[in-house]
KEMIZA-325895 format. One record per residue: residue number from 0; residue in one letter; chain; x, y, z of N, C-alpha, C in turn. Coordinates in steps of 0.1 Angstrom, whole numbers. Layout:
BEGIN
- NUM, A, A, X, Y, Z, X, Y, Z, X, Y, Z
...
***
This chain:
BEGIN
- 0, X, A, 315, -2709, -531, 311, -2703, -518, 323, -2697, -511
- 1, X, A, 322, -2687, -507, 334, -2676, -501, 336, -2686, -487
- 2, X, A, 348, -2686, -489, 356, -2695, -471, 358, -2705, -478
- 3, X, A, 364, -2711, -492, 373, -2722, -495, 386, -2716, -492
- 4, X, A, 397, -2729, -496, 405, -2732, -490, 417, -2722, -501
- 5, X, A, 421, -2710, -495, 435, -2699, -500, 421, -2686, -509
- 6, X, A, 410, -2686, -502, 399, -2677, -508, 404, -2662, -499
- 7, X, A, 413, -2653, -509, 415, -2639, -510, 402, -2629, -511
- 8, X, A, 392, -2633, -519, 382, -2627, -517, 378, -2617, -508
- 9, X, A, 371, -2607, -507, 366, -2597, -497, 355, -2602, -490
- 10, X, A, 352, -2614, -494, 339, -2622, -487, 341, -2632, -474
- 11, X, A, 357, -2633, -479, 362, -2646, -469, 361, -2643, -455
- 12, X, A, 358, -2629, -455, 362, -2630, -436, 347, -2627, -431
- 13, X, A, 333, -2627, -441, 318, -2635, -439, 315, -2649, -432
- 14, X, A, 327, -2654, -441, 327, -2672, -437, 326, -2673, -424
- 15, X, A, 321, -2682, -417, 324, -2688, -401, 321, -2702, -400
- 16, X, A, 332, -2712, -415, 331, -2722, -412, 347, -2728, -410
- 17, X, A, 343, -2745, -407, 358, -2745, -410, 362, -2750, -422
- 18, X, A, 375, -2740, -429, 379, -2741, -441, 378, -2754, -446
- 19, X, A, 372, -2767, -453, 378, -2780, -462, 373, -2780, -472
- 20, X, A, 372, -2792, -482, 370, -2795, -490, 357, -2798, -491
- 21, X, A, 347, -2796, -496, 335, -2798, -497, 326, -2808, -503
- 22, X, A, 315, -2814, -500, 310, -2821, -511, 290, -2818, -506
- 23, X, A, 285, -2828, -513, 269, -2829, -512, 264, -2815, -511
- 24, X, A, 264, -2805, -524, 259, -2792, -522, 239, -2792, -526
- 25, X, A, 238, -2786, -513, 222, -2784, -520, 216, -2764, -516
- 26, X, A, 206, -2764, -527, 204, -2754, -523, 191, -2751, -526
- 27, X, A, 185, -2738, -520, 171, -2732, -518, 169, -2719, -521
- 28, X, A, 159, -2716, -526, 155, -2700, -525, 145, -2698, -517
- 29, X, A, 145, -2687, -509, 125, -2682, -506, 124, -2671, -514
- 30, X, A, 112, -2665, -510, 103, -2660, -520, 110, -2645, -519
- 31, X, A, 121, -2643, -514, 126, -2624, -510, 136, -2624, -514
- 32, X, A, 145, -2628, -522, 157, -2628, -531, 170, -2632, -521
- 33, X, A, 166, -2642, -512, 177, -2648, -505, 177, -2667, -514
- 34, X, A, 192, -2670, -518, 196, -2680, -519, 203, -2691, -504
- 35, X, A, 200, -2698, -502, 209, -2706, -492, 214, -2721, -495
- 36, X, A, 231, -2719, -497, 235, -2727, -498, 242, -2740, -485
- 37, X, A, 237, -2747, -487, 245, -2763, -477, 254, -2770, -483
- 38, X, A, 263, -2778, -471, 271, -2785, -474, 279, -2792, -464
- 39, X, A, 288, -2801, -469, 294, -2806, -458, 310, -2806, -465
- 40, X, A, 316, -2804, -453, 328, -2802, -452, 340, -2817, -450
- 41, X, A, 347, -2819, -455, 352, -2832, -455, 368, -2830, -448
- 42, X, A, 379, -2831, -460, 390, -2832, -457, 401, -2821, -446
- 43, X, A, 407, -2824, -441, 414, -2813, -437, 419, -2805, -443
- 44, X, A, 422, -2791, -443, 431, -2787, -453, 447, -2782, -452
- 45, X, A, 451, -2789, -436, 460, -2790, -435, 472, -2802, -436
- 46, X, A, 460, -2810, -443, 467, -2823, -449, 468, -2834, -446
- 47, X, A, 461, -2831, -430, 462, -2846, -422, 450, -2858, -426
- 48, X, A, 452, -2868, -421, 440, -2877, -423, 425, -2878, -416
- 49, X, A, 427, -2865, -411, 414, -2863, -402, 402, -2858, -412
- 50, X, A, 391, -2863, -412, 380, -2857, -418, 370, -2849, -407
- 51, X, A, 372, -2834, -413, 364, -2826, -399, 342, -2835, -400
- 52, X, A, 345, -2836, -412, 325, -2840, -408, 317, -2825, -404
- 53, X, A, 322, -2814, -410, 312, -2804, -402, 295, -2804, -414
- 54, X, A, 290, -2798, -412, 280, -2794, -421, 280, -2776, -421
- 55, X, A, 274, -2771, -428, 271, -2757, -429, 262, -2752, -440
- 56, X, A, 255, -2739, -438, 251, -2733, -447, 255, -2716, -448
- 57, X, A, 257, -2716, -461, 259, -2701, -463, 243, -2691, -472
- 58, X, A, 248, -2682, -469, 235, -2672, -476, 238, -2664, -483
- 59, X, A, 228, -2662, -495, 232, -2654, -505, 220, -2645, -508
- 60, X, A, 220, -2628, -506, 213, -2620, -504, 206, -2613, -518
- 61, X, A, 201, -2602, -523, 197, -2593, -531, 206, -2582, -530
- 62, X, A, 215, -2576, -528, 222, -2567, -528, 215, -2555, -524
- 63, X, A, 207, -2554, -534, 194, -2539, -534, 185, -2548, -525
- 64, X, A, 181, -2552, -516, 175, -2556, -503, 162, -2566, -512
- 65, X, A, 152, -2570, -503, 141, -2576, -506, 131, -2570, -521
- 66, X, A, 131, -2558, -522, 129, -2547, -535, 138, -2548, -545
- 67, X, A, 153, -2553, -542, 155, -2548, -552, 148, -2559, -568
- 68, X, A, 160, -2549, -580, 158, -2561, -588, 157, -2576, -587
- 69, X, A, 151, -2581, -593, 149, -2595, -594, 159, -2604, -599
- 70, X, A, 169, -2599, -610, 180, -2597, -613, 193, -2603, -606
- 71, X, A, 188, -2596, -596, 202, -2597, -586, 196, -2602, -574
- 72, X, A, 187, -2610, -576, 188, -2620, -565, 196, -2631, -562
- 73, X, A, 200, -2632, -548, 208, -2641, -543, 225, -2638, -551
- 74, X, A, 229, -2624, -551, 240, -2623, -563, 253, -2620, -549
- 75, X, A, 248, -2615, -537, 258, -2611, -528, 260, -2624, -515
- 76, X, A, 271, -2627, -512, 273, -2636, -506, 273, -2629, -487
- 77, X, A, 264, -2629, -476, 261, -2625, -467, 270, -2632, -456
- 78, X, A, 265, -2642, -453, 275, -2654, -442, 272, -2663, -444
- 79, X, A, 280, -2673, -436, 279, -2684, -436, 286, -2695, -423
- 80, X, A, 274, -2700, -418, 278, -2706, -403, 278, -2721, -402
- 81, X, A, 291, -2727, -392, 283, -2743, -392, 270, -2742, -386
- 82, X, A, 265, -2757, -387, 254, -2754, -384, 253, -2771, -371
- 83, X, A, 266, -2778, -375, 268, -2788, -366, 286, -2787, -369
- 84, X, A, 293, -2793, -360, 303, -2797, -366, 312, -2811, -361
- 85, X, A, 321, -2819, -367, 322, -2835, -366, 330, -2835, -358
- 86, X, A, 338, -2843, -354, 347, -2845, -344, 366, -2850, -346
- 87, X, A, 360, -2842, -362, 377, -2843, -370, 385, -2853, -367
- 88, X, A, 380, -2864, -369, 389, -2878, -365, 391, -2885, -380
- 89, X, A, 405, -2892, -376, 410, -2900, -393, 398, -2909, -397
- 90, X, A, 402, -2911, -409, 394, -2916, -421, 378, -2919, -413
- 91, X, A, 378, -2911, -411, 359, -2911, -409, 354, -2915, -400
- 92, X, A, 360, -2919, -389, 359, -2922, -377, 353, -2912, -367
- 93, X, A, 351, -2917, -355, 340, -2906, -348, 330, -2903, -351
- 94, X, A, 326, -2889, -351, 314, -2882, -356, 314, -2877, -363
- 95, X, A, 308, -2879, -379, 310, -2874, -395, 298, -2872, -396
- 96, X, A, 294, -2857, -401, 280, -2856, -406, 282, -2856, -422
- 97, X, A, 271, -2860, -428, 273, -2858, -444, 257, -2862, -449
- 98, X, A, 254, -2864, -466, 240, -2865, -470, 234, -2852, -469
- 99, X, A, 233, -2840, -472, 227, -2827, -462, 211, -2826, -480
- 100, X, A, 204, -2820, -471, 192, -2816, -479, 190, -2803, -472
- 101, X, A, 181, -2796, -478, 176, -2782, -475, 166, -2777, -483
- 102, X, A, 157, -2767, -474, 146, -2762, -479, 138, -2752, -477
- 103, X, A, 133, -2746, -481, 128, -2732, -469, 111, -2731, -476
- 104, X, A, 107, -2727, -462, 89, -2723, -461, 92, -2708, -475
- 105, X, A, 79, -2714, -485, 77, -2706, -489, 62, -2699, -491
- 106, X, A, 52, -2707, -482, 43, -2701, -482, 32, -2692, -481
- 107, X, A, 41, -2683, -477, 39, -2667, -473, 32, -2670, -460
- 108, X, A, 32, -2680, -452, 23, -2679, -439, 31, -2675, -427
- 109, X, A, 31, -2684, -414, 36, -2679, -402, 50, -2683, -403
- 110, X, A, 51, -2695, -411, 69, -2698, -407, 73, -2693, -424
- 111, X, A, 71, -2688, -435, 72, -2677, -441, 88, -2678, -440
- 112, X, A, 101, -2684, -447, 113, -2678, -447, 120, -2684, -438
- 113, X, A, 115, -2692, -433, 123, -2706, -421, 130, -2712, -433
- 114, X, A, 140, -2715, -431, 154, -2727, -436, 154, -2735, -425
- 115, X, A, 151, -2749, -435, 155, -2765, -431, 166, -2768, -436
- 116, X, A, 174, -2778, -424, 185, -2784, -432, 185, -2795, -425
- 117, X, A, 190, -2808, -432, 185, -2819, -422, 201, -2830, -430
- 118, X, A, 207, -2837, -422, 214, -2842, -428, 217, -2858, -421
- 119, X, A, 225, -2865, -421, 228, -2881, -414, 244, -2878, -406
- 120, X, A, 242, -2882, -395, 252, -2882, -388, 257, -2897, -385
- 121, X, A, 269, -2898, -388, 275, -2912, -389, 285, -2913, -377
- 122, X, A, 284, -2924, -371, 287, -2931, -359, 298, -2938, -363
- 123, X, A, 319, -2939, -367, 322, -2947, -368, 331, -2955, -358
- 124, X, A, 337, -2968, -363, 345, -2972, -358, 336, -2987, -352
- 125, X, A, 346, -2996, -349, 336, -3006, -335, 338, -3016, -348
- 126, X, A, 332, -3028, -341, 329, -3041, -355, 316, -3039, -358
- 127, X, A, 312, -3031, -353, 301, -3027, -360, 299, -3022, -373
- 128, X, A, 313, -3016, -375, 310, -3007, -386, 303, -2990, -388
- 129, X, A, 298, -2986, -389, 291, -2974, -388, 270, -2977, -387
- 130, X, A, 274, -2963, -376, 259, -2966, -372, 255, -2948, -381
- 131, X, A, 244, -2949, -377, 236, -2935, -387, 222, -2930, -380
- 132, X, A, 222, -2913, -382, 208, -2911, -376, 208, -2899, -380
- 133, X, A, 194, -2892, -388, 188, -2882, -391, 190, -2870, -382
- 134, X, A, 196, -2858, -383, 194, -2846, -378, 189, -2836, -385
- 135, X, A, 186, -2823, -380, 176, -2812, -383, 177, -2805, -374
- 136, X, A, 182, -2791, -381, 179, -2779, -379, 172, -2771, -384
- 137, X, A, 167, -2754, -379, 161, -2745, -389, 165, -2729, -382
- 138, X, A, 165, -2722, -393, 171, -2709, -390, 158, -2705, -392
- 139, X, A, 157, -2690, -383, 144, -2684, -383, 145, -2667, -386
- 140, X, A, 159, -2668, -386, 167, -2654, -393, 174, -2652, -399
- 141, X, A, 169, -2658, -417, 176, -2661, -429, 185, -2665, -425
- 142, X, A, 192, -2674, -419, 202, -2682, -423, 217, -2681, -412
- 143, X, A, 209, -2668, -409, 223, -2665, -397, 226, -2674, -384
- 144, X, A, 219, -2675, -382, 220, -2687, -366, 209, -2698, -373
- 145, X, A, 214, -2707, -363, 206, -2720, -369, 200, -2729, -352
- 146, X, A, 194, -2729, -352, 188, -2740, -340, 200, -2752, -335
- 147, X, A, 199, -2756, -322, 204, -2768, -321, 200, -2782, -328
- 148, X, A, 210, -2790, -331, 205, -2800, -336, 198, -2811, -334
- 149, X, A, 184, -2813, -338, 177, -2819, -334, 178, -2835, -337
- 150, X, A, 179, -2848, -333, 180, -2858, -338, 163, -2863, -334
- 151, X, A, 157, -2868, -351, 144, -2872, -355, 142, -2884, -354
- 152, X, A, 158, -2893, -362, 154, -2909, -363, 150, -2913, -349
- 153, X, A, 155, -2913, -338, 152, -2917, -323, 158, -2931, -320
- 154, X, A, 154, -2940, -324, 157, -2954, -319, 162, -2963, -336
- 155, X, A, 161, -2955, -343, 161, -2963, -359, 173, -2958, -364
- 156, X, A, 183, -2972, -364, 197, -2967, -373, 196, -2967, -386
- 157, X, A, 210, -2969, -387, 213, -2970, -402, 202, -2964, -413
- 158, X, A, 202, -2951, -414, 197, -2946, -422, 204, -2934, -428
- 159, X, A, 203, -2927, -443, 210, -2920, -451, 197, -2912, -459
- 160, X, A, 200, -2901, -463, 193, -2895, -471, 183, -2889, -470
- 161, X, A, 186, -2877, -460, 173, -2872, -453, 166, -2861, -466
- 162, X, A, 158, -2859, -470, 149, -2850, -484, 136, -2843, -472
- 163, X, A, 134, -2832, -471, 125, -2822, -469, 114, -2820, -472
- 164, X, A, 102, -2815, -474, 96, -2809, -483, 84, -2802, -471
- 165, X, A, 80, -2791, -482, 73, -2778, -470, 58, -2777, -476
- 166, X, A, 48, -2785, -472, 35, -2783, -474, 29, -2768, -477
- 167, X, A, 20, -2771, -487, 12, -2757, -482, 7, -2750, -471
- 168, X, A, 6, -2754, -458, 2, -2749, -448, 16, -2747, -440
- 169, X, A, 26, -2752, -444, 38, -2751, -436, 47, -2762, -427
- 170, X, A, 37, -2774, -428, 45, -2784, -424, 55, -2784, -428
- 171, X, A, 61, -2791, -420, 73, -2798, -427, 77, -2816, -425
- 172, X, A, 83, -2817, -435, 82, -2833, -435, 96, -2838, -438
- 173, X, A, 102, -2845, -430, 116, -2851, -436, 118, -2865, -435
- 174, X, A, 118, -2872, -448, 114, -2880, -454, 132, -2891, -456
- 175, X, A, 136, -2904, -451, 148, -2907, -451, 150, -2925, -451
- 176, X, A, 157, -2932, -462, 162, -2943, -461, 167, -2950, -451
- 177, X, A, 160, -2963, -449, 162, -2970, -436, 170, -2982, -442
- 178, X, A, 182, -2989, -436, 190, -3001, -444, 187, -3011, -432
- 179, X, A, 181, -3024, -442, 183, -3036, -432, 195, -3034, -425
- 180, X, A, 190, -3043, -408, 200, -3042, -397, 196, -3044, -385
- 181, X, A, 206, -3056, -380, 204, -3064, -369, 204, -3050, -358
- 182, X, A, 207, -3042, -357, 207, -3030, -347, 195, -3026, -349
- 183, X, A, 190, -3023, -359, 176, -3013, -364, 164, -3024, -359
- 184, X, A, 168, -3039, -356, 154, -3051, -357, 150, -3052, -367
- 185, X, A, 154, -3051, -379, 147, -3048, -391, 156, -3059, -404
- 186, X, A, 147, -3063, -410, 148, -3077, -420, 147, -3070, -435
- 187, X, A, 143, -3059, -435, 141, -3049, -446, 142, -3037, -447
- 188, X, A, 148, -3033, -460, 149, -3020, -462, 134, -3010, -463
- 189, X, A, 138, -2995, -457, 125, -2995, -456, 127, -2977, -460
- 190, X, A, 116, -2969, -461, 112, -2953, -462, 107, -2951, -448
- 191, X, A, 109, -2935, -442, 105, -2932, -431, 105, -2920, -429
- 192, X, A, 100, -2911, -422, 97, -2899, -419, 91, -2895, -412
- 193, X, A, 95, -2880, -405, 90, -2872, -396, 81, -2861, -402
- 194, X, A, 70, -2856, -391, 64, -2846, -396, 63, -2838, -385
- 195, X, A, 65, -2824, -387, 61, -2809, -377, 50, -2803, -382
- 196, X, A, 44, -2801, -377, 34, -2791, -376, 35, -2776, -370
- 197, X, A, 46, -2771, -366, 50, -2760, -355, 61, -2756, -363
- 198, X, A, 62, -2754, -379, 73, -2749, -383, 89, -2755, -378
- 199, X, A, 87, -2769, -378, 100, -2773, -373, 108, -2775, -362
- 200, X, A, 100, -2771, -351, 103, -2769, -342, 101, -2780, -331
- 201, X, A, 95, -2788, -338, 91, -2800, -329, 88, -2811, -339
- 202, X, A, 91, -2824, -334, 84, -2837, -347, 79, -2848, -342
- 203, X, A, 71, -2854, -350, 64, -2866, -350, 72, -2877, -345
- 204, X, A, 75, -2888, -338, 80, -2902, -341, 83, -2907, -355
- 205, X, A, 92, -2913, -357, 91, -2918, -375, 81, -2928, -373
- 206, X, A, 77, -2928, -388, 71, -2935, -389, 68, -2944, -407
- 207, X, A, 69, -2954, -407, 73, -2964, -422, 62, -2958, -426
- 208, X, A, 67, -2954, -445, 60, -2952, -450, 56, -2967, -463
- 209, X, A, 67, -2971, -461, 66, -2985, -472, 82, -2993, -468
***
């Protein structure tokens, strides 16, 4: 993805993230020949021990527009914006987002072309150790701006692994691992999820699925 680290490319100055190392890539198509890729950003790349923790997604177009070939979908690389970013502190400390999932409405209905991205934001440092909670955003203009970030888990820590998925009618549902923990009140590991109805834009309380 254009905006790594010494990228000469003619695409690099698309990017609007900050340059690191990357990991947890996921990605999505909708139904118009746009690709969108996520990810999270890790290391510095100026060498220090700070981990930025940002998240981002970039987009990848049809070149010949929504018509063109089928061929050449998702073949031109468009932009690419944070969509949260961490609080660049050493070895992982502070505010580190990471885990990222993504997904986009493909139902040809009202949210039709909405991008979800939903990822775990980690709390470190303390004798606690690290605490955790579910965020979510959505873009409503292929990919170019992204909503503020919404936090879903509410009152429920320690959780990782937020997964998506976009109903036929357009819900959306994001679905995330809960780890036993004296903070959480909880004696067990558990499944949990949010659900919108409004294209994302608003969500349910979690709620245990098992």
């Amino acid at each position: 993805v254009p905006g790594y680290q010494g990228d000469q490319s003619p695409y690099a100055a698309r990017a609007h993230v900050r340059t690191a190392d990357s990991g947890d890539p996921v990605l999505a198509w909708d139904n118009h020949g746009r690709l969108f890729a996520g990810s999270e950003s890790s290391s510095d790349p100026e060498g220090t021990a700070k981990t930025f923790g940002d998240v981002w997604v970039g987009t990848y177009e049809n070149p010949g527009g929504e018509n063109g070939a089928t061929a050449n979908d998702g073949k031109e690389f468009k932009t690419s914006v944070d969509v949260a970013e961490g609080s660049a502190a050493p070895n992982l400390l502070g505010k580190f987002h990471d885990k990222t999932s993504i997904e986009v409405d493909r139902t040809g209905g009202q949210c039709d072309g909405n991008v979800y991205f939903a990822w775990a934001r980690f709390t470190g440092g303390g004798s606690n150790g690290f605490n955790s909670s579910i965020y979510f955003v959505r873009s409503t203009d292929h990919g170019r701006t992204f909503s503020s970030p919404m936090k879903l888990s509410q009152t429920v820590h320690d959780i990782q692994f937020p997964d998506i998925a976009v109903t036929g009618d357009g819900h959306v549902y994001v679905t995330y691992r809960q780890f036993a923990d004296v903070r959480s009140n909880s004696n067990t590991d558990a499944i949990a999820y949010n659900a919108s109805t409004d294209c994302g834009a608003s969500f349910s309380a979690p709620k245990v699925v098992q």
